[in-house]
Short mmCIF file of the C-alpha atoms (twelve columns), coordinates in Angstrom:
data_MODEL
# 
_entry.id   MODEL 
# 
loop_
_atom_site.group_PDB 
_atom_site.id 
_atom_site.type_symbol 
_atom_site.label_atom_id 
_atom_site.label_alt_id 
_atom_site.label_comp_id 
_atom_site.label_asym_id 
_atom_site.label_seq_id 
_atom_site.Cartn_x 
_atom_site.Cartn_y 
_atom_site.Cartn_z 
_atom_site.pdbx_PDB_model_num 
ATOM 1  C CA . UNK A 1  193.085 -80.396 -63.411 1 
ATOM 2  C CA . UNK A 2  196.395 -79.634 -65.303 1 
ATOM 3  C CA . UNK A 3  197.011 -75.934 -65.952 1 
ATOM 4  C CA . UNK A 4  197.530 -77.435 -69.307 1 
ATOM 5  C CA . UNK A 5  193.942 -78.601 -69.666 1 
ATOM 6  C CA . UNK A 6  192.569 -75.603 -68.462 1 
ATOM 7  C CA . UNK A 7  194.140 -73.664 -70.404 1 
ATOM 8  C CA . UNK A 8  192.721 -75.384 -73.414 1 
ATOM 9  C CA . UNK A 9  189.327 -74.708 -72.124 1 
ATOM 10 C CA . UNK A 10 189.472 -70.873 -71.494 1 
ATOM 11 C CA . UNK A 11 191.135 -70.469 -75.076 1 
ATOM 12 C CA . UNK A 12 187.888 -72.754 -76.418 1 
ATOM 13 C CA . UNK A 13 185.452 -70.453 -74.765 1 
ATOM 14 C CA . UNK A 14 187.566 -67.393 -75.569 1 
ATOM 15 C CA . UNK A 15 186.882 -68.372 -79.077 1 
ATOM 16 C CA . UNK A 16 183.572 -69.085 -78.717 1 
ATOM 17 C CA . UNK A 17 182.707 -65.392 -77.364 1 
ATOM 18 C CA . UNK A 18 184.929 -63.430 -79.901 1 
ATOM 19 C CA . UNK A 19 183.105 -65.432 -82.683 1 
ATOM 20 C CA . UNK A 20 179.768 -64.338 -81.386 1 
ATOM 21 C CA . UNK A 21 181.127 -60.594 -80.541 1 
ATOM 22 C CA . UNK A 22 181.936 -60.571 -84.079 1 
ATOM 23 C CA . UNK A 23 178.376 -61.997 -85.404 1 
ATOM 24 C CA . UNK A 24 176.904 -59.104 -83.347 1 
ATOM 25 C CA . UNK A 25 179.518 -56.634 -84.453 1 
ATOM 26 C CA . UNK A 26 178.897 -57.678 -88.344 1 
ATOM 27 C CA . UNK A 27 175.446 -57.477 -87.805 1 
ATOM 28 C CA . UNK A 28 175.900 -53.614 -86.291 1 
ATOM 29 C CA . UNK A 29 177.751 -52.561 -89.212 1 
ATOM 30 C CA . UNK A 30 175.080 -53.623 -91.785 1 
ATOM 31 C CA . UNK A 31 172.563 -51.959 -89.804 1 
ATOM 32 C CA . UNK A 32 174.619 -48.451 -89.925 1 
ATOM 33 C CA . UNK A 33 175.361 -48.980 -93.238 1 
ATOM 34 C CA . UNK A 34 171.564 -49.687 -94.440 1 
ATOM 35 C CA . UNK A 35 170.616 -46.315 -92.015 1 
ATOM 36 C CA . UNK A 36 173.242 -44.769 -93.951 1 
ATOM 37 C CA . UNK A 37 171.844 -45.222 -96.733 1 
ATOM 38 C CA . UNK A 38 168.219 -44.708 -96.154 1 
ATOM 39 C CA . UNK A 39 169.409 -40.979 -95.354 1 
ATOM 40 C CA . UNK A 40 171.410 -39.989 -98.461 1 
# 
């Protein structure tokens, strides 16, 4: 396999897990937000 190719690949599954780390980091916020909230 090209260094090329593989390349490609890492960077595709790179992106996968940064879109789901930001999902679950979205998600985190909301959750602080709507604690935040229930207390003031």
């Amino acid at each position: 396999m090209s260094s090329f190719v593989r390349n490609l690949i890492l960077d595709k599954i790179y992106d996968e897990i940064t879109k789901e780390d930001e999902k679950r980091i979205l998600k985190r916020q909301e959750k602080s937000k709507l604690e935040k909230n229930k207390f003031s």
